[in-house]
Backbone as a ProteinNet text record, in pm:
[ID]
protein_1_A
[PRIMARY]
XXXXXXXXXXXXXXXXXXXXXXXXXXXXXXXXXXXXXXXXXXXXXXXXXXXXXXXXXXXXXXXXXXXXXXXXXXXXXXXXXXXXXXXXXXXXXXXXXXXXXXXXXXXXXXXXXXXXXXXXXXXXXXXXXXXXXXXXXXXXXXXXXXXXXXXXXXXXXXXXXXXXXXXXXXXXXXXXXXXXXXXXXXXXXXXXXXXXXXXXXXXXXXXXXXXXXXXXXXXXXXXXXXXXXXXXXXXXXXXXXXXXXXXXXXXXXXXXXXXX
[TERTIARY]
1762.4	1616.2	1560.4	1462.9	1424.8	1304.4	1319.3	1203	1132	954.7	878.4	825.4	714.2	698.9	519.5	472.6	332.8	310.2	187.5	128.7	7.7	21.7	-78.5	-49.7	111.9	199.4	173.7	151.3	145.4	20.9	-43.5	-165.3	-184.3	-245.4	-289.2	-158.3	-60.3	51.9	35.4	32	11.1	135.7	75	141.5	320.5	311.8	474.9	564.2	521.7	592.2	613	502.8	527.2	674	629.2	740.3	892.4	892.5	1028.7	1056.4	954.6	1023	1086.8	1058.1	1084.8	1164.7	1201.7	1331.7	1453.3	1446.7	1549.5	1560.4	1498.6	1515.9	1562.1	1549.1	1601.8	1462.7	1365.4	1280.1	1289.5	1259.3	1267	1111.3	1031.4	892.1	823.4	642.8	560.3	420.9	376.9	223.5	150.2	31.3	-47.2	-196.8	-210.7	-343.8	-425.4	-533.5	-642.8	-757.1	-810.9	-963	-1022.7	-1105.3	-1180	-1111.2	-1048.1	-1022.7	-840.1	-859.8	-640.7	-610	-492.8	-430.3	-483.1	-445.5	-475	-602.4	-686.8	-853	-921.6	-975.7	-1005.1	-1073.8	-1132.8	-1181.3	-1084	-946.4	-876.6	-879.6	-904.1	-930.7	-779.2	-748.1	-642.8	-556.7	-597.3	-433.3	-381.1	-473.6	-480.8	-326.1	-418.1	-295.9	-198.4	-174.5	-76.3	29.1	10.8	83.5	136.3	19.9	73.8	180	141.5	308.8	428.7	419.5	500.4	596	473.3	535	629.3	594.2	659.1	775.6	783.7	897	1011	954.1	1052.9	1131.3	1030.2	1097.8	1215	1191	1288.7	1204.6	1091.8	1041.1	922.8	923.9	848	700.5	594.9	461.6	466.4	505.4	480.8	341.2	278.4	107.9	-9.1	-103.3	-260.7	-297.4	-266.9	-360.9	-506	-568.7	-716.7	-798.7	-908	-994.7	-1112.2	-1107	-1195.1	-1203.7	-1280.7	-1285.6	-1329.4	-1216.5	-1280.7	-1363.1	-1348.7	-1450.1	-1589.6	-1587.1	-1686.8	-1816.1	-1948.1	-2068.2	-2151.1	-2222.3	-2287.6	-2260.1	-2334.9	-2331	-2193.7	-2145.9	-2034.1	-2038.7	-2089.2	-2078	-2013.2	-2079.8	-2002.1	-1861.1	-1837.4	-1651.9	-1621.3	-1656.7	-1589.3	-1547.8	-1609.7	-1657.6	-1576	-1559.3	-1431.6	-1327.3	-1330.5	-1158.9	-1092.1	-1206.4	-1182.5	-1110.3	-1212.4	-1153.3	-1017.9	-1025	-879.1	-751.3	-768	-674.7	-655.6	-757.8	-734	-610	-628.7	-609	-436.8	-448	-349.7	-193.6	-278.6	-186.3	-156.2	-218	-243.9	-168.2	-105.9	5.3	109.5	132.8	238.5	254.2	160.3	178.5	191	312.5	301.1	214.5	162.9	53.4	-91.8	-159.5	-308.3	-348.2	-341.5	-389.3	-520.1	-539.2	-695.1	-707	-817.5	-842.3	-912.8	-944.9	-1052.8	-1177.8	-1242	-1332.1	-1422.5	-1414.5	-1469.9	-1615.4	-1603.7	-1763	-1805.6	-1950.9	-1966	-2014.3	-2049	-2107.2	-1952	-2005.9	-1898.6	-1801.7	-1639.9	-1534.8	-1556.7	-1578.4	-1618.8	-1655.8	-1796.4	-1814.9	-1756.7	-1714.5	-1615	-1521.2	-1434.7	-1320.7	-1397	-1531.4	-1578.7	-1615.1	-1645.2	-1653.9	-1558.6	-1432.9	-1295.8	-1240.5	-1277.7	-1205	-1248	-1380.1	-1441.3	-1458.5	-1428.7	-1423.6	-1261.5	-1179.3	-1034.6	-1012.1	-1063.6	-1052.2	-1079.8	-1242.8	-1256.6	-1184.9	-1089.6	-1027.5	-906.2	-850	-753.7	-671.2	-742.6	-707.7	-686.8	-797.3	-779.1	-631	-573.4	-525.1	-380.6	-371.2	-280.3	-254.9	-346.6	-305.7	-301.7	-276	-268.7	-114.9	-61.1	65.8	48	-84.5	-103.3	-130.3	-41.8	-58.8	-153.8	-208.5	-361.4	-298.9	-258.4	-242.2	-339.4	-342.8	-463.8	-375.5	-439.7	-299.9	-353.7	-273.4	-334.3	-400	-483.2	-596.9	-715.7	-808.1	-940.1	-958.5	-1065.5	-1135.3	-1021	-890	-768.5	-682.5	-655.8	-519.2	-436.7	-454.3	-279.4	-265.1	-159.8	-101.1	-193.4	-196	-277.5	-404	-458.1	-595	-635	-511.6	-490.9	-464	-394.6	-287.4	-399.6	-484.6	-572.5	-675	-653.7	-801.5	-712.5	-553	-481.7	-460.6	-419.2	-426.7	-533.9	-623.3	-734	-797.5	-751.9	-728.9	-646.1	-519.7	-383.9	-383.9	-330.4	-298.6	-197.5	-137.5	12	9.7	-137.7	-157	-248.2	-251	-314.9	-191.9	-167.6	-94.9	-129.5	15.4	-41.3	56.3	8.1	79	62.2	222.5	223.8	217.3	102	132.7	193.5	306.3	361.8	297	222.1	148.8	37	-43.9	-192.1	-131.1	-35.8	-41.1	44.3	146.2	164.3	31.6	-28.9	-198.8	-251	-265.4	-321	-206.8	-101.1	-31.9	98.9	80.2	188.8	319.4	416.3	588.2	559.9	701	771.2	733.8	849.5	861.3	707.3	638.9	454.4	444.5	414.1	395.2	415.7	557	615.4	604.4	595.6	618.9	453	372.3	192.4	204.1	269.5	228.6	337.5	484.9	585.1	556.1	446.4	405.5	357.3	295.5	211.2	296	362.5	395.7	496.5	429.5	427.3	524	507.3	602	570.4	633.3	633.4	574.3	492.2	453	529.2	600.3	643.5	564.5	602.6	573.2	569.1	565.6	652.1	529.2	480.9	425	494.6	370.3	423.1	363	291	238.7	50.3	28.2	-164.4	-197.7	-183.2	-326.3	-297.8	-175.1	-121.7	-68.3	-162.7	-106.2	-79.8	-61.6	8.1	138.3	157.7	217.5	432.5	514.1	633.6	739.6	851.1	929.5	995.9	1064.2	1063.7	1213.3	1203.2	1219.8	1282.2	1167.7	1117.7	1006.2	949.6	852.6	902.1	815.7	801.4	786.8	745.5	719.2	841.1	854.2	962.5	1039.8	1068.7	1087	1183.9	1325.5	1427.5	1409.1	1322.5	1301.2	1186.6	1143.6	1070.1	1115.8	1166	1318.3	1407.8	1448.2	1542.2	1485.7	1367.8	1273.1	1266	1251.3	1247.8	1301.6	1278.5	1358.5	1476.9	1588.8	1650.8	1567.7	1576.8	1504.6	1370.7	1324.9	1130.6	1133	1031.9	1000.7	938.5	1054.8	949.3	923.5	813.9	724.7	682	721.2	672.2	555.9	415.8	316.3	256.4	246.6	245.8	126	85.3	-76.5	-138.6	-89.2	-114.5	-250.6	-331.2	-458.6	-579.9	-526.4	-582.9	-534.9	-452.8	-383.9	-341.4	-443.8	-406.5	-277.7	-250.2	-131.9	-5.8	-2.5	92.1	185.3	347	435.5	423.4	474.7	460.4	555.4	557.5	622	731.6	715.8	840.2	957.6	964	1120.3	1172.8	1092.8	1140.1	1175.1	1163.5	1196.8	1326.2	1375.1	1535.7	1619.9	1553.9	1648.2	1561.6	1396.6	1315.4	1423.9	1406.3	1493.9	1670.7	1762.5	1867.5	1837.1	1749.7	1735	1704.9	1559.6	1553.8	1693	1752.4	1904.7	1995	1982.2	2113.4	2028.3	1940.1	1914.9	1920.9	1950.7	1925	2067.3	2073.6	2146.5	2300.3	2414.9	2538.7	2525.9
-51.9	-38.3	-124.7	-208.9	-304.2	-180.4	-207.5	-193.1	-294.1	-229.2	-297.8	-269	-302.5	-235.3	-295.5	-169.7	-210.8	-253.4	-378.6	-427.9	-337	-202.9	-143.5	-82.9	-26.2	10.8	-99.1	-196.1	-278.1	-326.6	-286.5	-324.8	-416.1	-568.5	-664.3	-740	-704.7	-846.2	-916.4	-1062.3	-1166.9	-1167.6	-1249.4	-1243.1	-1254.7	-1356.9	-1439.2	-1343.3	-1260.5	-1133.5	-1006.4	-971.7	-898.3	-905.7	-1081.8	-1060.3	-1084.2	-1128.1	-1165.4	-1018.7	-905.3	-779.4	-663	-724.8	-685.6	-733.7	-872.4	-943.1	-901	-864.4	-830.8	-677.2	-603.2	-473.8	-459.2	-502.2	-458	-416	-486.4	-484.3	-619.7	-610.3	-707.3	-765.5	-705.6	-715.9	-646.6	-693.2	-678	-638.3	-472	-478.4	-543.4	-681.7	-736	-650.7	-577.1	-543	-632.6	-642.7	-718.7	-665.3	-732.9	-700.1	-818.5	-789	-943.1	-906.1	-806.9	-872	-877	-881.7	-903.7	-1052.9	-1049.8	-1247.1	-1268.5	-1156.5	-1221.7	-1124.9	-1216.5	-1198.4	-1280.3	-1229.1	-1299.7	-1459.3	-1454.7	-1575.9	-1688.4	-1663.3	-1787.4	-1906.1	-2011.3	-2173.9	-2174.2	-2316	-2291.5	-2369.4	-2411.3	-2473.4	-2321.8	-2239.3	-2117.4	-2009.9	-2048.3	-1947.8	-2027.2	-2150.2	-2183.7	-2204.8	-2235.5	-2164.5	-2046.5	-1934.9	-1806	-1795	-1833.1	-1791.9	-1895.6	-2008.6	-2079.5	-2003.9	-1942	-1863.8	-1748.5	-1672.8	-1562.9	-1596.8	-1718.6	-1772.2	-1820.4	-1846.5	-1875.6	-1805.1	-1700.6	-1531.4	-1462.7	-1487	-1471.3	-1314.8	-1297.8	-1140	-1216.8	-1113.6	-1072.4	-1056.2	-1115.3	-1079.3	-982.9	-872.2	-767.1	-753.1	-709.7	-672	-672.3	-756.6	-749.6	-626	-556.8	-437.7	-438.7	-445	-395.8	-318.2	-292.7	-174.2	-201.5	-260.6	-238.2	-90.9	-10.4	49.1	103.4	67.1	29.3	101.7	263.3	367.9	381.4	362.6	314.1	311.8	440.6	411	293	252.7	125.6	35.8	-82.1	-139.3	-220.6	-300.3	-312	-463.1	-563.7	-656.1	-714.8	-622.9	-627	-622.6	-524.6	-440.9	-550.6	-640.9	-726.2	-850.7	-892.8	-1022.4	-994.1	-888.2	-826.1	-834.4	-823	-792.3	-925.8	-1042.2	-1165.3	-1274.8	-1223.7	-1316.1	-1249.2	-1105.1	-1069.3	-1096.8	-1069	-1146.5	-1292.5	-1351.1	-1557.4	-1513.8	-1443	-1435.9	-1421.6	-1332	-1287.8	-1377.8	-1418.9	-1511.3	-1643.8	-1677.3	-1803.5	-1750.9	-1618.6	-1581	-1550.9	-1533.1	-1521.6	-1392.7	-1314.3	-1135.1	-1107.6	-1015	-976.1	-853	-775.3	-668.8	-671.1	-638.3	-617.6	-429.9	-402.4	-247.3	-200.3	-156	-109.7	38.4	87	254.5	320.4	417.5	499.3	459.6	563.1	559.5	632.6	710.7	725.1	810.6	873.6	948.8	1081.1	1117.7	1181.7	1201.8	1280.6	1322.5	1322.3	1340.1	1374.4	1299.1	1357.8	1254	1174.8	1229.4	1127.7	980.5	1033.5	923.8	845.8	845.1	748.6	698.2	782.5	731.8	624	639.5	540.8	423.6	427.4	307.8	231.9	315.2	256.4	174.4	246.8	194.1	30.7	52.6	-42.8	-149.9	-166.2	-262.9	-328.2	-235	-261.1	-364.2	-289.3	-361.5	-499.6	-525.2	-671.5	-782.2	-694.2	-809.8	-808.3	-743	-721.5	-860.3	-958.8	-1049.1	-1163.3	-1170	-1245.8	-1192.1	-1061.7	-1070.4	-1150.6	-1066	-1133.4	-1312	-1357.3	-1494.7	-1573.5	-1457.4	-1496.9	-1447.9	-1362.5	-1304.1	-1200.9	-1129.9	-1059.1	-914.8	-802.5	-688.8	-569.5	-520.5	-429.7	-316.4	-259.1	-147.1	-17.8	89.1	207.7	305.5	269.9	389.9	547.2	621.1	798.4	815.7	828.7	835	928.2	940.8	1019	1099.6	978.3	1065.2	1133	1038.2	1047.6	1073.3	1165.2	1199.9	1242.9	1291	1337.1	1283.2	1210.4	1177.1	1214	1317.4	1375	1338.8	1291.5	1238.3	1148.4	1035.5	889	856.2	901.5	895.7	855.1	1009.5	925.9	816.9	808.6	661.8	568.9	519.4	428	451.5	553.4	566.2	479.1	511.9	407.5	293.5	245.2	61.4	39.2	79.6	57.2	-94.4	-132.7	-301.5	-291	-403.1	-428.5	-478	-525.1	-566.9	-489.4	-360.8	-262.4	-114.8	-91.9	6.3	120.7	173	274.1	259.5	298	289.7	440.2	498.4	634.2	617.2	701.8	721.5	846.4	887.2	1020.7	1150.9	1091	1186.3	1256.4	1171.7	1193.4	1315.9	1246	1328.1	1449.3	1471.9	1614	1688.4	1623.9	1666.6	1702.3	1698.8	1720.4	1843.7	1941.7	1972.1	1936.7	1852.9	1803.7	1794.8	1820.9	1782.9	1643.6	1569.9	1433.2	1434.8	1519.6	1554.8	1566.8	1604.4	1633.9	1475.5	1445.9	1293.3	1198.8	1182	1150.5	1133.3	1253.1	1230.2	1209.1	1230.6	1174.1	1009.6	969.9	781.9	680	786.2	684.1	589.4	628.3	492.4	350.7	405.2	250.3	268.9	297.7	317.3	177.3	122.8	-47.1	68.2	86.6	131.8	231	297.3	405.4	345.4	429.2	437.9	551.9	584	737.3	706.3	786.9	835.2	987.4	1023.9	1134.3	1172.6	1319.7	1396	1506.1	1583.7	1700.1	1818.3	1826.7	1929.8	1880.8	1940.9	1917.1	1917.7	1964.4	1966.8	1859.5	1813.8	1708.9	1616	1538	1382.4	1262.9	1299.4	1223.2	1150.8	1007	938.5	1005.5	983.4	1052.9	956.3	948.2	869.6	960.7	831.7	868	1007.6	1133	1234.1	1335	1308.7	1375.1	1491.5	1504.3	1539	1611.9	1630.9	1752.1	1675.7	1551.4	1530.8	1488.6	1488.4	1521.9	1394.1	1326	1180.7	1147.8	1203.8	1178.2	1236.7	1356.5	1385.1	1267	1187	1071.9	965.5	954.4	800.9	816.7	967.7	953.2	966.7	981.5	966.9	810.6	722.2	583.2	515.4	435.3	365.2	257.7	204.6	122.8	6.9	-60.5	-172.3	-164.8	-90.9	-47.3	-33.6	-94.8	-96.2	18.6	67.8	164.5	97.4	124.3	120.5	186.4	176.4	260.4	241	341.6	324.9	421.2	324.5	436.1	407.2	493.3	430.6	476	363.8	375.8	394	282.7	274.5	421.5	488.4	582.7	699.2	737	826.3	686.1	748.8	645.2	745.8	884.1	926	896.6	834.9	770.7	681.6	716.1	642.6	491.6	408.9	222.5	242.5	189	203.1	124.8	-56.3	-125.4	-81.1	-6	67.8	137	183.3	295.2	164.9	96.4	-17.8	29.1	-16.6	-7.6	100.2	238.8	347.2	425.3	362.9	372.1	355.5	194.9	143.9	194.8	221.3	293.1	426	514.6	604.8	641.2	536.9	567.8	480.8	390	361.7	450	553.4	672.3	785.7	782.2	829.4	790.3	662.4	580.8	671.7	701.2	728	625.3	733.9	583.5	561.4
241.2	238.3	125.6	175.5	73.6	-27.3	-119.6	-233.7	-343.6	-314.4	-389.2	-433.1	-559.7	-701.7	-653	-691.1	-717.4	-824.9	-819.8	-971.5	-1063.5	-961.7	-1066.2	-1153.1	-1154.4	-1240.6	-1406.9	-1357.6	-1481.7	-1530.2	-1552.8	-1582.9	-1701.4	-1693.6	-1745.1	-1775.6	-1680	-1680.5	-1621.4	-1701.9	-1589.4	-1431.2	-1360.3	-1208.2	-1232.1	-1340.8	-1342.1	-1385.9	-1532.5	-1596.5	-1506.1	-1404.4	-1300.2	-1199.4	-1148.6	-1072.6	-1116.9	-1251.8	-1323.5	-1387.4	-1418.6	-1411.3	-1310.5	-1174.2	-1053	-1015.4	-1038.4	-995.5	-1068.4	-1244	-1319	-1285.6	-1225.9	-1246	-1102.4	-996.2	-864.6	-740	-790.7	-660.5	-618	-488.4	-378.4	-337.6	-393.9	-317	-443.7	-407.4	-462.2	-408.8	-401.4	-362.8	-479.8	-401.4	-498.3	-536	-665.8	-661.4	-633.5	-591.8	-547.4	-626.6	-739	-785.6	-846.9	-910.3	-971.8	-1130.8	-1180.9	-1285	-1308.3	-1176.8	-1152.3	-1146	-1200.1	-1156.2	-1009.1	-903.9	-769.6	-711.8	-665.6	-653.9	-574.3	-450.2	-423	-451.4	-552.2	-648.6	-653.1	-633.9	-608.4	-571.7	-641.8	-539.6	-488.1	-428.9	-289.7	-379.3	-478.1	-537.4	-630.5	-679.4	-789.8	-670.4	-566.5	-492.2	-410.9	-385.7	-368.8	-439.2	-590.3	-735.4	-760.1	-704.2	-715.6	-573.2	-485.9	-366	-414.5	-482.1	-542.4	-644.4	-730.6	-841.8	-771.6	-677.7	-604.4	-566.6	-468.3	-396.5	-528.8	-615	-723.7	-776.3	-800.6	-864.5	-782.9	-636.1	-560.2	-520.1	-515.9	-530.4	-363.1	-265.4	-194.2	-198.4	-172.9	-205.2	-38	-58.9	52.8	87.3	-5.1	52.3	-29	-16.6	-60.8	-87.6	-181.2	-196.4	-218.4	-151.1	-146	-109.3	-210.5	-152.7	-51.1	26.5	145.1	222.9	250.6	290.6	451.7	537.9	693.6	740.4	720.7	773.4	688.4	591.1	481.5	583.9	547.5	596.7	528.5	667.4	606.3	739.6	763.1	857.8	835.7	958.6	995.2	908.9	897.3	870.1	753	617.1	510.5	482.8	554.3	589.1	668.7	775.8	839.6	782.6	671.3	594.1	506.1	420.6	358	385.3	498	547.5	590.7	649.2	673.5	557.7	420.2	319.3	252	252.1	219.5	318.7	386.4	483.7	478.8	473.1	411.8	311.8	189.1	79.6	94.5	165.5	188	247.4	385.2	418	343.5	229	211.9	68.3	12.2	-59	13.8	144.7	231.1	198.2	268.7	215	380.7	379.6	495.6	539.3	401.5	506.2	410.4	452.9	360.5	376	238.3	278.3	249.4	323.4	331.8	262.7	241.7	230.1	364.9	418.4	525.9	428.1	326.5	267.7	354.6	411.5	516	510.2	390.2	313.2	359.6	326.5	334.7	497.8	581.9	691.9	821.1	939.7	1055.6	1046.7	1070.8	1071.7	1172	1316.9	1433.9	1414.4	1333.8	1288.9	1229	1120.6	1018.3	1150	1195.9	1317.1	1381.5	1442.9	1479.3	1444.6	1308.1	1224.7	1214.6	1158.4	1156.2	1263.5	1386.4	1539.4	1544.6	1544.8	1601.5	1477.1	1344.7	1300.3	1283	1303.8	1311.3	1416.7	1519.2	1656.1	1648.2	1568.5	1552.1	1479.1	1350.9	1257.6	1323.1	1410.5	1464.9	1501.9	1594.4	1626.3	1487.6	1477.7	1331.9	1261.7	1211	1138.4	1193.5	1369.2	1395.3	1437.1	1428.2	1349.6	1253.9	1164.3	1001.8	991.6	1088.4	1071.8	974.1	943.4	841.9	892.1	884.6	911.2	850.6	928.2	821.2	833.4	707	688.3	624.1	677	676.8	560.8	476.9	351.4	399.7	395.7	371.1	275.4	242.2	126.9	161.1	59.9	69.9	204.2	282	397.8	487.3	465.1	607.9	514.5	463.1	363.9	408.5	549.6	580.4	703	735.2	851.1	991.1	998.4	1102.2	1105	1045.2	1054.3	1039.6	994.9	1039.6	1228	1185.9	1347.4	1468.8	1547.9	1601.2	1622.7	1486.1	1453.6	1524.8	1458	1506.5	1637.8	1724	1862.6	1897	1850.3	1935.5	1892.6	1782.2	1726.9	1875.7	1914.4	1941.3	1947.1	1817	1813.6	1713.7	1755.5	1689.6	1526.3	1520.2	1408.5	1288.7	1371.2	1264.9	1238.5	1120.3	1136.4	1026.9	958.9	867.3	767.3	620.5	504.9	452.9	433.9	415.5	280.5	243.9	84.4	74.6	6	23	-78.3	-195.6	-307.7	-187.5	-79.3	-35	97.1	171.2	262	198.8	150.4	37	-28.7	-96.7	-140	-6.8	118.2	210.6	296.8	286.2	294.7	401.4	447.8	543.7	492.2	554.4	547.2	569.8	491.5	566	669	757.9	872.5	957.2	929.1	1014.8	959.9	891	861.8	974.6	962.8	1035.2	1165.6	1213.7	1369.1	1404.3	1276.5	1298.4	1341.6	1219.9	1224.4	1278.9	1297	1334.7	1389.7	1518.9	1609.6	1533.6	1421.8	1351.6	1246.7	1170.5	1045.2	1014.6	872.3	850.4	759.1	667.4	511.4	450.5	341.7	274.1	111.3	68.2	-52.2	-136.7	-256.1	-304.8	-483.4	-530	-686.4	-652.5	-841	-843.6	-935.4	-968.7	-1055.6	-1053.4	-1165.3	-1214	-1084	-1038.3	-951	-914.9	-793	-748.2	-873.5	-964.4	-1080.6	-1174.8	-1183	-1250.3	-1229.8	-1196.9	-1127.2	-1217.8	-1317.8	-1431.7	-1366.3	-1357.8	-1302.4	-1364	-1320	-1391.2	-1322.4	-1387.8	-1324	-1182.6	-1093.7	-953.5	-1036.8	-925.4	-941.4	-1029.2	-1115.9	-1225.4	-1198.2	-1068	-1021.8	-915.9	-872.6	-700.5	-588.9	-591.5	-458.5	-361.9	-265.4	-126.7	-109.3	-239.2	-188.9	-111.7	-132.3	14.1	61.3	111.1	267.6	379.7	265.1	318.8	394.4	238.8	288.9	434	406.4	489.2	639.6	646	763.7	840.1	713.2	754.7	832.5	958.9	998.8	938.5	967.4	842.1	866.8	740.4	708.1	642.5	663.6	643.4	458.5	421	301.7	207.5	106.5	48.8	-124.5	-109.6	-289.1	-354.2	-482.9	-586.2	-623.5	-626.9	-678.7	-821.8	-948.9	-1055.7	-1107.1	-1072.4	-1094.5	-1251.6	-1328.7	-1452.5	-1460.5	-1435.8	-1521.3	-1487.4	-1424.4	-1388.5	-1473.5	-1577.8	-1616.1	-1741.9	-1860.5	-1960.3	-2066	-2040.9	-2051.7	-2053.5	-1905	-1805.5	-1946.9	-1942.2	-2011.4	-1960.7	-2045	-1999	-1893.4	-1786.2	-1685	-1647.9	-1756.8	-1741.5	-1785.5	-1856.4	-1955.5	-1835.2	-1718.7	-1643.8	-1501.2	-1476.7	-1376.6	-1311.7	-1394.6	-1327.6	-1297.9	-1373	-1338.2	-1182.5	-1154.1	-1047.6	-968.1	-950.1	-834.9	-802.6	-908.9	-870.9	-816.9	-872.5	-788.8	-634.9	-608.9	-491.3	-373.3	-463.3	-389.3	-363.3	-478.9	-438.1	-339.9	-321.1	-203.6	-90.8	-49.1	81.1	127.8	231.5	370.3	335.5	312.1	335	155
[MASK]
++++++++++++++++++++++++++++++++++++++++++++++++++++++++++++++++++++++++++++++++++++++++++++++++++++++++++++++++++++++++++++++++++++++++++++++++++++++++++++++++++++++++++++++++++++++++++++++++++++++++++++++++++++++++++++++++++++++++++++++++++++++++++++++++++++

């Protein structure tokens, strides 16, 4: 099972130190945060990011996925969210990322609604993404936090090029098993997200299982091959221990769990 290290774990390392700490420690891949004040942003001119997939391919490290916050279900007219999703996806492919992740966002008023928002702007970048070779992934988050309430939105995208990114903290926060997870998104399910806390009231980031959350009952859910990543979401939890010291005993761990 390949593994990849999110860059939000590291907050204000440049791109190169990122992926040369992922390469020495045993990740294979890299979710790219995406913001305006990250190395990779949309703001990129085309030599800025043909440097940065240069720099990647060098490291020998995976640019797995564009993390960005677009929010597809997001109220508000459709246009903005489409125009969004167009230049992150450029962005994307033009770092050789194989997925772009999105949030629901889906707000306040009827889920229907949001589902509907979601459907129908998915549907449109849909094609686009698939000729960027760029896969849109729907993380479990906010409006859609558990499996189950992803699942039908994607039923009715049904495109090969839209899928789902399990975050395992959101759909646990939302009470689902692996297992309910699971048999929710198998159909779209691009990869696994894990991290570890102390319990619901304490989401203080912790090294991988050090914490409660279900992480080999996840893994071992996975198809072989499918990518799982660690997400430690420092800057949110200025508590949160530095997370590079903890790199390498991350990645052996979730290895001695793999199956075999």
């Amino acid at each position: 099972m390949p593994l990849a290290l999110a860059t939000l774990g590291l907050p204000g390392t440049p791109l190169d130190r990122a992926a040369a700490l992922a390469a020495e420690h045993g990740w294979h891949g890299l979710e790219l945060r995406c913001a305006d004040d990250q190395p990779v942003r949309l703001g990129l001119d085309a030599d800025e990011r043909r440097r940065a997939a240069r720099l990647l391919s060098t490291a020998g490290v995976l640019p797995l996925t564009l993390a960005s916050y677009v929010g597809v279900a997001a109220p508000g007219p459709d246009a903005p969210v489409l125009a969004a999703l167009t230049a992150h996806l450029r962005l994307a492919a033009d770092l050789g990322c194989r997925h772009l992740r999105v949030f629901p966002h889906g707000g306040p008023g009827p889920a229907a609604e949001a589902d509907e928002r979601a459907v129908r702007r998915l549907r449109a970048a849909a094609p686009r993404a698939a000729a960027l070779g760029v896969r849109i992934l729907v993380e479990t988050h906010d409006s859609h936090r558990a499996g189950a309430a992803l699942a039908p939105l994607l039923n009715r995208v049904d495109h090969p090029a839209v899928g789902a990114l399990w975050d395992l903290l959101h759909t646990w926060l939302a009470g689902e098993t692996p297992a309910r997870t699971h048999r929710a998104l198998g159909p779209h399910l691009g990869y696994a997200q894990v991290k570890d806390v102390a319990s619901a009231d304490d989401l203080t980031p912790l090294p991988l299982g050090t914490g409660v959350l279900p992480i080999a009952d996840c893994l071992h859910l996975l198809p072989p091959g499918t990518w799982a990543a660690w997400e430690y979401e420092a800057p949110w939890h200025p508590r949160a221990a530095p997370l590079a010291p903890r790199l390498g005993g991350g990645a052996r761990h979730l290895s001695a769990l793999l199956p075999g």
